[in-house]
MOPAC internal coordinates of N, CA, C and O (Angstrom, degrees):
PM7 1SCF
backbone

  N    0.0000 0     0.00 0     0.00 0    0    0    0
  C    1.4537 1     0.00 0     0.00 0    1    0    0
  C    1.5147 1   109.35 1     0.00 0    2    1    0
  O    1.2310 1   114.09 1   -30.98 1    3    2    1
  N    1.2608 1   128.79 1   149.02 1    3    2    1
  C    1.1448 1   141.57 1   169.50 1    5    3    2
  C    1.5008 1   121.17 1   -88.43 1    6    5    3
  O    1.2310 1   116.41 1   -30.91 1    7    6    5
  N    1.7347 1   124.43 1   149.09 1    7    6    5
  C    1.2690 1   115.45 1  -165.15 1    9    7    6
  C    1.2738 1    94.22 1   -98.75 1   10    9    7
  O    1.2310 1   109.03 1     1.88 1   11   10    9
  N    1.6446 1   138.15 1  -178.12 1   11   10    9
  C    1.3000 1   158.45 1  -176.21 1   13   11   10
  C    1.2952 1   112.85 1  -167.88 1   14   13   11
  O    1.2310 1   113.97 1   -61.12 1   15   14   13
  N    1.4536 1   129.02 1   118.88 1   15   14   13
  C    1.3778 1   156.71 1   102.80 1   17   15   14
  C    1.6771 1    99.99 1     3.69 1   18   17   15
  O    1.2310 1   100.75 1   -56.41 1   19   18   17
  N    1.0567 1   152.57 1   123.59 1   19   18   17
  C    1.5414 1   140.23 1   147.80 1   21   19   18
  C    1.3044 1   110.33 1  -130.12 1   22   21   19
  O    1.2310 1   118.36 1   -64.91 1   23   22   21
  N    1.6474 1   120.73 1   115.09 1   23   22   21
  C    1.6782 1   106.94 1  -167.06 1   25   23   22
  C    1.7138 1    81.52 1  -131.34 1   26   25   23
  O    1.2310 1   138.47 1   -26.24 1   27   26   25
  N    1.5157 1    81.81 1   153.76 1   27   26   25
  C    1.9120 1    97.21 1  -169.42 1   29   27   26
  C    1.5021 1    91.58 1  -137.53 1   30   29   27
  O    1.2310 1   129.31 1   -10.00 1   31   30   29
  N    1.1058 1    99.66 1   170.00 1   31   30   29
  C    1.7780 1   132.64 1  -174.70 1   33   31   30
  C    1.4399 1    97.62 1  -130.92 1   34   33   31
  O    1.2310 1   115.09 1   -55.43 1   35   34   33
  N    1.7463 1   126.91 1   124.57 1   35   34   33
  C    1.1944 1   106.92 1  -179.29 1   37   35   34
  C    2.0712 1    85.32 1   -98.97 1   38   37   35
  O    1.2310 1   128.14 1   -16.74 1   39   38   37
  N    1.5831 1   101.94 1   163.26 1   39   38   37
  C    1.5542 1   113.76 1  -173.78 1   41   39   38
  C    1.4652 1    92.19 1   -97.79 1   42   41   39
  O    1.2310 1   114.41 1    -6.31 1   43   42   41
  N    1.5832 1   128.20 1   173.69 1   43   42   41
  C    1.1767 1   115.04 1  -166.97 1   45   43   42
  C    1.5980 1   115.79 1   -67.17 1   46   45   43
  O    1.2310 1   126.30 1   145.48 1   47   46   45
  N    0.8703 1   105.50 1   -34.52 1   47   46   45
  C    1.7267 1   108.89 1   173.57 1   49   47   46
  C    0.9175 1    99.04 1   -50.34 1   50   49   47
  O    1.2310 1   115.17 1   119.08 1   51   50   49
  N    1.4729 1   126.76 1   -60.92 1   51   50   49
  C    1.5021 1   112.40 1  -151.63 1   53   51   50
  C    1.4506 1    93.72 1   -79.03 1   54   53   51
  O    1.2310 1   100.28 1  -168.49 1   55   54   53
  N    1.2671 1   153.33 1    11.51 1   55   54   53
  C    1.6531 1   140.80 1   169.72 1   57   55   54
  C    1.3743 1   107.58 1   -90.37 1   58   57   55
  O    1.2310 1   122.96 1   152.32 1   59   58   57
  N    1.9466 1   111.94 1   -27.68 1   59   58   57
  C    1.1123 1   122.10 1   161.84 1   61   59   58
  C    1.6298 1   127.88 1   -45.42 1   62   61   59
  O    1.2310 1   128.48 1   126.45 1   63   62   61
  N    1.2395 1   101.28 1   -53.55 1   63   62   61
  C    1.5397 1   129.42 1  -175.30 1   65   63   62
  C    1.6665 1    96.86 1   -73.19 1   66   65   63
  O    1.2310 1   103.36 1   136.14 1   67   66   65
  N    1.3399 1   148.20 1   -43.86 1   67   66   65
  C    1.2007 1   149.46 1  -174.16 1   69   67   66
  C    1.3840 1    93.55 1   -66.94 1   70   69   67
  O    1.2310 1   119.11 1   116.74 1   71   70   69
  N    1.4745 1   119.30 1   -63.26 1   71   70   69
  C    1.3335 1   118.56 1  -160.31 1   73   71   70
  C    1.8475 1   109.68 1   -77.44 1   74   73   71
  O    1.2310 1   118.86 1  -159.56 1   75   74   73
  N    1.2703 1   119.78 1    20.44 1   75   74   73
  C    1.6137 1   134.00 1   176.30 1   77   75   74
  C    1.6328 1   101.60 1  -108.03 1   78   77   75
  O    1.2310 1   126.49 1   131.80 1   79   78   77
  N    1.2405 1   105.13 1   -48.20 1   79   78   77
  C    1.5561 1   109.00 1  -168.08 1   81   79   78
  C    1.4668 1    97.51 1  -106.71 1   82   81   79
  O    1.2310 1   110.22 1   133.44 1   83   82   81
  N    1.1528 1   135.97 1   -46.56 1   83   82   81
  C    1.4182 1   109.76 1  -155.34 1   85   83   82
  C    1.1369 1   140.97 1   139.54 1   86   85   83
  O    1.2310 1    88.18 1   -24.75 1   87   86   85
  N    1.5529 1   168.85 1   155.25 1   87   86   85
  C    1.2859 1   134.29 1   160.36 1   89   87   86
  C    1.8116 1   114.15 1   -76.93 1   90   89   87
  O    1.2310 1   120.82 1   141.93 1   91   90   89
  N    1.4653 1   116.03 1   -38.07 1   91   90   89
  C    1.4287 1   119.29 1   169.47 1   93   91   90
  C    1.7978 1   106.64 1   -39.18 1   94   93   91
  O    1.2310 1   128.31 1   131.32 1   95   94   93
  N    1.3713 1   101.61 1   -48.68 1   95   94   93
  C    1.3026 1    97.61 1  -165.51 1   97   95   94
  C    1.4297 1   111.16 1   -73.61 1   98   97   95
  O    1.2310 1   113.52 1   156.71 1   99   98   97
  N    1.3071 1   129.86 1   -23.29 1   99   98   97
  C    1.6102 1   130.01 1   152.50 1  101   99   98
  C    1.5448 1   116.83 1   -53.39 1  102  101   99
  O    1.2310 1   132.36 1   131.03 1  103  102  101
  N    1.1266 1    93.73 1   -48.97 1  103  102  101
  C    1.4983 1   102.01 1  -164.88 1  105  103  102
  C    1.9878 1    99.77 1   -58.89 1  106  105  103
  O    1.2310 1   113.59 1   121.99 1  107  106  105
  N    1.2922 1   129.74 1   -58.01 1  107  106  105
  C    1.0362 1   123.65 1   130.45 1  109  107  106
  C    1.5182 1   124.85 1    26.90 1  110  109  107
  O    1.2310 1   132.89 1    64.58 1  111  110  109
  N    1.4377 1    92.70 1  -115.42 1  111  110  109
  C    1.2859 1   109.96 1   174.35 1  113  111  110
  C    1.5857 1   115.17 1   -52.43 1  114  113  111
  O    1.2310 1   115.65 1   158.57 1  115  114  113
  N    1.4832 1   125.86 1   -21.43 1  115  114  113
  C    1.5670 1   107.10 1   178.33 1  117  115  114
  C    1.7124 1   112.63 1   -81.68 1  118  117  115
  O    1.2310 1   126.72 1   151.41 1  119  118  117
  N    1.4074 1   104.68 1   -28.59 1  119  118  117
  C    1.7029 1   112.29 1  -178.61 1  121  119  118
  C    1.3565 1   100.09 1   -77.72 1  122  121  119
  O    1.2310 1   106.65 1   163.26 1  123  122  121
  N    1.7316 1   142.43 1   -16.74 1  123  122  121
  C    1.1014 1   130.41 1   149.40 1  125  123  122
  C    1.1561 1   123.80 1   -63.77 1  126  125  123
  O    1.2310 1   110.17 1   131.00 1  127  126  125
  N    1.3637 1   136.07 1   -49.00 1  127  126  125
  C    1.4761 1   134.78 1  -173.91 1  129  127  126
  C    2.0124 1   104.92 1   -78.58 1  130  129  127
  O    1.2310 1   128.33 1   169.78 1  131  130  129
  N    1.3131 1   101.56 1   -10.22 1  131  130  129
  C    1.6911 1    93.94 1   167.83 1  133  131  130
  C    1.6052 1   113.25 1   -82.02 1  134  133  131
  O    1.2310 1   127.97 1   135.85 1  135  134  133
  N    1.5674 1   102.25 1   -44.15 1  135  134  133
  C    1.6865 1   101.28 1  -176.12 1  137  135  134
  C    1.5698 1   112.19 1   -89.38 1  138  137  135
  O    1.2310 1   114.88 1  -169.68 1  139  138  137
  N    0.9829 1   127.31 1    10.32 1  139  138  137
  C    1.3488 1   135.51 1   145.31 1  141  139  138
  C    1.9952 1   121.74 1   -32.57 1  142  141  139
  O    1.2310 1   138.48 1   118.37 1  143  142  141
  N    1.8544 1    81.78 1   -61.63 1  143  142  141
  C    1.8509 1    97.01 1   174.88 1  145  143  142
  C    1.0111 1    92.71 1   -99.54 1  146  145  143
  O    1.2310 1   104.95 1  -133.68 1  147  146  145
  N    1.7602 1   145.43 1    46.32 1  147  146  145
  C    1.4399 1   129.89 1   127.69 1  149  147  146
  C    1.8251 1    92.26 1    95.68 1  150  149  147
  O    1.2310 1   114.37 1  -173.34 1  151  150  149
  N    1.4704 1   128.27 1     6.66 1  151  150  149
  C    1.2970 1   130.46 1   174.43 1  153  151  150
  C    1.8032 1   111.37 1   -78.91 1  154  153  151
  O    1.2310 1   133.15 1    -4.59 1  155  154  153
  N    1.1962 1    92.19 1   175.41 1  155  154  153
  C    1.8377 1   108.64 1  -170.62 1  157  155  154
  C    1.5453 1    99.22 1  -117.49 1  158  157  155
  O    1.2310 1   121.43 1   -79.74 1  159  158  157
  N    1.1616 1   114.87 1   100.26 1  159  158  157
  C    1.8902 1   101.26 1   152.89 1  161  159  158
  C    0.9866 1   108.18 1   -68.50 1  162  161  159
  O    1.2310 1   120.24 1   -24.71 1  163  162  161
  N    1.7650 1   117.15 1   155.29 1  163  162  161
  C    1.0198 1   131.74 1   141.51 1  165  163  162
  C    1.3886 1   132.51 1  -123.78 1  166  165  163
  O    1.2310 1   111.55 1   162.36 1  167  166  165
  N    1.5794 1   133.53 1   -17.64 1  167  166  165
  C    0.9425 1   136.86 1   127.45 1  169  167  166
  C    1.3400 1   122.83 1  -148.06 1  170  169  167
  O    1.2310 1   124.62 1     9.85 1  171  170  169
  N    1.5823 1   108.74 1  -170.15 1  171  170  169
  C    1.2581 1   120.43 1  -170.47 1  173  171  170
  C    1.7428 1   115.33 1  -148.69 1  174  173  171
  O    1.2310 1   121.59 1   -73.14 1  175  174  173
  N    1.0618 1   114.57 1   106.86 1  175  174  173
  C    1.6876 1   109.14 1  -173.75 1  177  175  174
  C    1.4564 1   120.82 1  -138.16 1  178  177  175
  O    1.2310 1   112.64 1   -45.17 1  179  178  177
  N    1.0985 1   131.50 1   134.83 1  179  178  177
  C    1.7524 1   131.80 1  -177.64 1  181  179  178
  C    1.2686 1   129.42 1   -79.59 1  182  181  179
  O    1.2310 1   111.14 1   -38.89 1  183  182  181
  N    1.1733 1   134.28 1   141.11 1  183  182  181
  C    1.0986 1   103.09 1   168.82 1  185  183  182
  C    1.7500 1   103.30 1  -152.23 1  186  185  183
  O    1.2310 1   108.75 1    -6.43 1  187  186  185
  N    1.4657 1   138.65 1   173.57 1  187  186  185
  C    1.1634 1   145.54 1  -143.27 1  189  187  186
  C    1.6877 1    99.54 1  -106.45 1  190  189  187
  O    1.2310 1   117.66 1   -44.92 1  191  190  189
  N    1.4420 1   122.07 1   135.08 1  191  190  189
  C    1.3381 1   134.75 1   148.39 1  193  191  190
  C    1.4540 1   102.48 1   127.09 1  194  193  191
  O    1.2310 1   106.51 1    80.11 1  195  194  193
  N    1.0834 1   142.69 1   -99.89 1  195  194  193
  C    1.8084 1   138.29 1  -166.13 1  197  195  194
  C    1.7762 1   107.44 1   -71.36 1  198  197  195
  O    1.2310 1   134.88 1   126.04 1  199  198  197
  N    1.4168 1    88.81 1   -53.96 1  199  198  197
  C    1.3730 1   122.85 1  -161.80 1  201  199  198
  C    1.6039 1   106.12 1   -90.80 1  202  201  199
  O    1.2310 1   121.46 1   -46.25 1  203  202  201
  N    1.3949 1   114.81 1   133.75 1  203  202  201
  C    1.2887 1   103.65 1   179.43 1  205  203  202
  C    1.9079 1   112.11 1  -105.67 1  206  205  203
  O    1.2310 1   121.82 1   150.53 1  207  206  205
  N    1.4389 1   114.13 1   -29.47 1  207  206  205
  C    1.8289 1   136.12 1   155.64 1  209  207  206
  C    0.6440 1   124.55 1  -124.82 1  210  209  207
  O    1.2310 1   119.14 1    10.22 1  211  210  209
  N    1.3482 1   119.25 1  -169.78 1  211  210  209
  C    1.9392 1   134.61 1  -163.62 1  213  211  210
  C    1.4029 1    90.65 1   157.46 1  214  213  211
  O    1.2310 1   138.17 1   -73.45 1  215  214  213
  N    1.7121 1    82.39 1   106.55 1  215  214  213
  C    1.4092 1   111.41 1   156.52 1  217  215  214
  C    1.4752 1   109.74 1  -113.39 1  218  217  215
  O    1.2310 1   128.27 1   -35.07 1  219  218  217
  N    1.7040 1   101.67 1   144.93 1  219  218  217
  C    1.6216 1   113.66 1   171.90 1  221  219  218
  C    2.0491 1   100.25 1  -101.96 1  222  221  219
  O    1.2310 1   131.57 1   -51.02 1  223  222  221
  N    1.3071 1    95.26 1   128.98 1  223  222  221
  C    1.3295 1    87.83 1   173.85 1  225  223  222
  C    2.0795 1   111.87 1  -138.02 1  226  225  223
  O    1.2310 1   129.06 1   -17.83 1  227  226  225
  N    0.9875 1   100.14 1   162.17 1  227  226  225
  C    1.6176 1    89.78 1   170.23 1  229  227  226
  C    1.4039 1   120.83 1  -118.75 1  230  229  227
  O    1.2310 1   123.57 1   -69.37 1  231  230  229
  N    1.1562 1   110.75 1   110.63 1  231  230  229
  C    1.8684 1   120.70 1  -179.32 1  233  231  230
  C    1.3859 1   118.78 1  -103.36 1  234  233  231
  O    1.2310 1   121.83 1   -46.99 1  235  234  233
  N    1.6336 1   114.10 1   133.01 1  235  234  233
  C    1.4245 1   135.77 1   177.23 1  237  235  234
  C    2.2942 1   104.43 1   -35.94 1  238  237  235
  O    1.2310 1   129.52 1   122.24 1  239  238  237
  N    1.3998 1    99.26 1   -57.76 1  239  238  237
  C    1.5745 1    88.94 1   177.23 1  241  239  238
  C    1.7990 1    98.72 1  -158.23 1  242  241  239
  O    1.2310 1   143.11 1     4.35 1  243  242  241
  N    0.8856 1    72.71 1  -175.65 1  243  242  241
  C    2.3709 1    89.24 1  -174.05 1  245  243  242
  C    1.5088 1    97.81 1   -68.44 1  246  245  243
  O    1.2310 1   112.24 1   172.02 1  247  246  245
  N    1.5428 1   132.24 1    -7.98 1  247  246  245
  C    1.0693 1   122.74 1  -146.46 1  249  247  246
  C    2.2929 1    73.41 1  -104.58 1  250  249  247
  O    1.2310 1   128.30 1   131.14 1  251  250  249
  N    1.3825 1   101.63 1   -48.86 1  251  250  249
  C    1.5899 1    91.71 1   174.00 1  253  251  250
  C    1.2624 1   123.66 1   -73.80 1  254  253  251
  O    1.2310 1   114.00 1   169.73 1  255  254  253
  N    1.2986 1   128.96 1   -10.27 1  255  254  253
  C    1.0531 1   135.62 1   155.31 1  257  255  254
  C    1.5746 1   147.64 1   -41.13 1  258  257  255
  O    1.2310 1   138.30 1   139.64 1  259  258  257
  N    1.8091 1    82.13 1   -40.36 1  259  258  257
  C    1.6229 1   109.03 1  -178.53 1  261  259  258
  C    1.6046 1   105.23 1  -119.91 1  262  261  259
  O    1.2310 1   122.75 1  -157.54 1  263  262  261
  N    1.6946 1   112.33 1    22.46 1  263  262  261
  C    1.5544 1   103.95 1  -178.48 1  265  263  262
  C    2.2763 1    82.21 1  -117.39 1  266  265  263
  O    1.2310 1   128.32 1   171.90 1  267  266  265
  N    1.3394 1   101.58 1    -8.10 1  267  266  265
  C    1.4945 1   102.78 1  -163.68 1  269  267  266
  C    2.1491 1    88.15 1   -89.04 1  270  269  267
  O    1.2310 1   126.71 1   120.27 1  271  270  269
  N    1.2922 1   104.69 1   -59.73 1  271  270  269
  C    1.5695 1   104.26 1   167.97 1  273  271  270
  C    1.6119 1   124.84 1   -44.94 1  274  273  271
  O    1.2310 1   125.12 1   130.48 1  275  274  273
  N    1.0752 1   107.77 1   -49.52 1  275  274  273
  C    1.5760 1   103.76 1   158.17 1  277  275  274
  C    1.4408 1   139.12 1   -59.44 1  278  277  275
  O    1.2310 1   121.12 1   147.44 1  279  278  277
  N    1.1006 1   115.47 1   -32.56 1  279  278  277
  C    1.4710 1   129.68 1   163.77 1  281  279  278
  C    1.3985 1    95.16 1   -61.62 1  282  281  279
  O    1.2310 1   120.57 1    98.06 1  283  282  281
  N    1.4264 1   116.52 1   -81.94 1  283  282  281
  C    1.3000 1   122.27 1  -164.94 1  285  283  282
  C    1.9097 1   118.13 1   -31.53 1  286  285  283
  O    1.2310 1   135.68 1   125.85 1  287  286  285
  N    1.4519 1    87.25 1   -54.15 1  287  286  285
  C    1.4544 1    90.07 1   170.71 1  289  287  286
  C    1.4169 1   133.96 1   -69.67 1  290  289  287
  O    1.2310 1   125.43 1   144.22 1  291  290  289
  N    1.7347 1   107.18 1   -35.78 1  291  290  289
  C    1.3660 1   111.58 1   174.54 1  293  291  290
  C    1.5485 1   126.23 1   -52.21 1  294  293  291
  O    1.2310 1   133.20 1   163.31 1  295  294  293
  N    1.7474 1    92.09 1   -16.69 1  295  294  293
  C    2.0460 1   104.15 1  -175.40 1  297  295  294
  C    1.8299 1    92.47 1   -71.87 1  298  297  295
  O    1.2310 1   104.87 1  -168.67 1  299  298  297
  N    1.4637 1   145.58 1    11.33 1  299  298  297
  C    0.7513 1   121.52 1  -145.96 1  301  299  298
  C    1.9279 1   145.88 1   -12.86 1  302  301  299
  O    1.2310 1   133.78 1  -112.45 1  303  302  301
  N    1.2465 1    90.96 1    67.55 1  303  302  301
  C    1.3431 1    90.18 1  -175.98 1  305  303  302
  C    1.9559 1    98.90 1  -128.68 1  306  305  303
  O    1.2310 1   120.42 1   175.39 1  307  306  305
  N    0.7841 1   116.80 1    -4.61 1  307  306  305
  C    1.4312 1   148.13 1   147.11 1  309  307  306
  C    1.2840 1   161.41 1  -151.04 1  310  309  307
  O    1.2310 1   118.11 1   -26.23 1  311  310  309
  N    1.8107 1   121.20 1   153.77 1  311  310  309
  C    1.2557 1   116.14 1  -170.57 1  313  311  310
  C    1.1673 1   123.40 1   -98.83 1  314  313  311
  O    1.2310 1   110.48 1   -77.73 1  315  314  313
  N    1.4553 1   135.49 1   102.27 1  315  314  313
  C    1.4209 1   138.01 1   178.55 1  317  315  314
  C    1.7017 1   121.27 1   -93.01 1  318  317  315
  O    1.2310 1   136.15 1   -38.25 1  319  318  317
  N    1.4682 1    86.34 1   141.75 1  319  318  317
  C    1.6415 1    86.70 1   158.81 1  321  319  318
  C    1.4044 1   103.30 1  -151.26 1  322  321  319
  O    1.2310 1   120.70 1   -24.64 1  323  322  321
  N    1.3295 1   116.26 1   155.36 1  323  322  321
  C    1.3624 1   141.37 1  -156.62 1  325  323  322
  C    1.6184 1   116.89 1  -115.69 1  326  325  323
  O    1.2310 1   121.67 1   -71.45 1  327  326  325
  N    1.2778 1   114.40 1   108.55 1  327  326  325
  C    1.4738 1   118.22 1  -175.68 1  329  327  326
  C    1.2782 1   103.56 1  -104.42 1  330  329  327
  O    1.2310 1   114.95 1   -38.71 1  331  330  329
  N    1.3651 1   127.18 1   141.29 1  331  330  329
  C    1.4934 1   129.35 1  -162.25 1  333  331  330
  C    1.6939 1    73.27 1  -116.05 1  334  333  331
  O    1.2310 1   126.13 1   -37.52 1  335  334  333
  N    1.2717 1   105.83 1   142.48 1  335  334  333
  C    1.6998 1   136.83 1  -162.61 1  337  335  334
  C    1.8307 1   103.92 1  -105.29 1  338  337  335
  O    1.2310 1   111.69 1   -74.72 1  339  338  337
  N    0.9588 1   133.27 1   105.28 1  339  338  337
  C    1.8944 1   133.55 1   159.96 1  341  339  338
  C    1.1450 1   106.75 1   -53.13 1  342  341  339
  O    1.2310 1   116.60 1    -8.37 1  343  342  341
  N    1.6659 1   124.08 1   171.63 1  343  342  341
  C    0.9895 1   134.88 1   159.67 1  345  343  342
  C    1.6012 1   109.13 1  -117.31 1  346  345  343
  O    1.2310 1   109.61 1     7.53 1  347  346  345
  N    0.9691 1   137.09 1  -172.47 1  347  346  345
  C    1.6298 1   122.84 1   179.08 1  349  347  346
  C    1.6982 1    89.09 1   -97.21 1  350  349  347
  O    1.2310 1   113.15 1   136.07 1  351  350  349
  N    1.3075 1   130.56 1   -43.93 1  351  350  349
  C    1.5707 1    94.03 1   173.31 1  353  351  350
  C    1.6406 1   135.92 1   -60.82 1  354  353  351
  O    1.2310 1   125.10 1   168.04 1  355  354  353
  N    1.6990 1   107.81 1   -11.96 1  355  354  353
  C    0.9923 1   115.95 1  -178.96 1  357  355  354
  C    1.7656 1   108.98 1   -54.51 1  358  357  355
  O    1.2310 1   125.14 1   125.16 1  359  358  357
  N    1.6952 1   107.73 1   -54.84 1  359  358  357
  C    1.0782 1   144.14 1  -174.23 1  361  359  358
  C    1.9814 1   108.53 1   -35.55 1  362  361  359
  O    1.2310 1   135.41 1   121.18 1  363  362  361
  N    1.9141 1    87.79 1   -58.82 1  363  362  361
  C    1.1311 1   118.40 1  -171.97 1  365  363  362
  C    2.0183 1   105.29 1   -61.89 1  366  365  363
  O    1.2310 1   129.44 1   151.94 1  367  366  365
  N    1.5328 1    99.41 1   -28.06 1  367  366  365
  C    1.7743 1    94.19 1  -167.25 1  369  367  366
  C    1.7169 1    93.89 1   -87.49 1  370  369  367
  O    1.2310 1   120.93 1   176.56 1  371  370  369
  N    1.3544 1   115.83 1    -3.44 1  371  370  369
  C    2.0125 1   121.97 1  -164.25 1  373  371  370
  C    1.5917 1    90.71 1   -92.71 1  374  373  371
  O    1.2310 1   131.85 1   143.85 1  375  374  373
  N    1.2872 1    94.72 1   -36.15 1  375  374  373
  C    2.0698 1    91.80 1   177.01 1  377  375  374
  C    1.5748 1   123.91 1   -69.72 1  378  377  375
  O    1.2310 1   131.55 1   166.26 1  379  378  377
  N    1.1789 1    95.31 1   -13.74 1  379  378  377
  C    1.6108 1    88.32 1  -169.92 1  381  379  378
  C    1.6373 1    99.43 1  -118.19 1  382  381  379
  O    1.2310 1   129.75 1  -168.27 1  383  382  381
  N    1.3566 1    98.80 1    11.73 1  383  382  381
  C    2.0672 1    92.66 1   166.33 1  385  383  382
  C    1.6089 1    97.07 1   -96.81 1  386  385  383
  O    1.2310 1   124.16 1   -22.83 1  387  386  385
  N    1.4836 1   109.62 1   157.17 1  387  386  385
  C    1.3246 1   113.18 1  -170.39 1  389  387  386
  C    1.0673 1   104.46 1  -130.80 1  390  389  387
  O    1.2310 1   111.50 1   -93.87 1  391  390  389
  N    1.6066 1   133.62 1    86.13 1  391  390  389
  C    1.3182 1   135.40 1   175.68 1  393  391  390
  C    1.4737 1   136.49 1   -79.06 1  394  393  391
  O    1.2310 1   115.67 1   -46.15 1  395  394  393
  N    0.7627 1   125.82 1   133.85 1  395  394  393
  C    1.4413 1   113.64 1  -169.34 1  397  395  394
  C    1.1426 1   129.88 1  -105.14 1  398  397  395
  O    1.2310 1   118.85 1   -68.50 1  399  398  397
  N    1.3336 1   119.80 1   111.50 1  399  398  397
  C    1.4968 1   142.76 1  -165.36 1  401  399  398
  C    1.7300 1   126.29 1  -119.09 1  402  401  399
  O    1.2310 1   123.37 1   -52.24 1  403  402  401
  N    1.2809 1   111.14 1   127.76 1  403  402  401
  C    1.3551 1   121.00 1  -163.49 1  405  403  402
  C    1.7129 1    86.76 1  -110.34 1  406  405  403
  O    1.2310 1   119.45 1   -63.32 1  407  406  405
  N    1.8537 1   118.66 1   116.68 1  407  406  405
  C    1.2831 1   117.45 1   178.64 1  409  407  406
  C    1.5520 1   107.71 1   -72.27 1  410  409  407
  O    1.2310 1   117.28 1     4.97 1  411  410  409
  N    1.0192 1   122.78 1  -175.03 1  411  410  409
  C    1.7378 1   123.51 1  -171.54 1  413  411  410
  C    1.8799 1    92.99 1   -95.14 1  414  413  411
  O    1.2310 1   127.62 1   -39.77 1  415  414  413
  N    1.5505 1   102.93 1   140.23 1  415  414  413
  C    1.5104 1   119.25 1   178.12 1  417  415  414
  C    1.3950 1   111.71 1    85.64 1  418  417  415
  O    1.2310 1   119.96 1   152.86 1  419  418  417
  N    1.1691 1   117.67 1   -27.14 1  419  418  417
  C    1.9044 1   123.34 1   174.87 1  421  419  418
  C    1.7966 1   114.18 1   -77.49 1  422  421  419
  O    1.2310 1   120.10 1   180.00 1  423  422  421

């Protein structure tokens, strides 16, 4: 499974809807709509200025990834986007492929 970054903006409704239920009660509902597509939460935390959360979660492929962001967003009550997370071996197997690239004007 792959890890994910997921940071949302709630829209005013949805600050509405937080401030009715709760953060438990989000928190909740986000580890349900992850293991739905067979994903792993692992957490969920808020925090103040652009961004209103950031959840780390682990999903089967990009294809559940981007069916979990769409839902999420389609409730319009928030804006998500989804950062798929490396590991340093990931990093380590991207260094040793050797692709070949011609920069623009050379």
């Amino acid at each position: 499974m792959a890890k994910y970054l997921v940071i949302g903006r709630y829209t005013a409704e949805g600050a509405k809807g937080l401030l009715r239920e709760g953060g438990s009660g989000r928190r909740d509902a986000a580890r349900q709509v992850v293991e739905s597509v067979g994903g792993t939460f692992e957490s969920l935390y808020w925090g103040f200025g652009k961004d209103d959360f950031y959840a780390i979660v682990d999903l089967p492929s990009h294809a559940a990834a981007a069916a979990v962001s769409l839902t999420i967003g389609a409730s319009g009550a928030t804006n998500v986007r989804s950062i798929p997370l490396m590991t340093a071996e990931d990093i380590d197997a991207a260094a040793k492929l050797s692709p070949s690239y011609r920069p623009p004007g050379k």
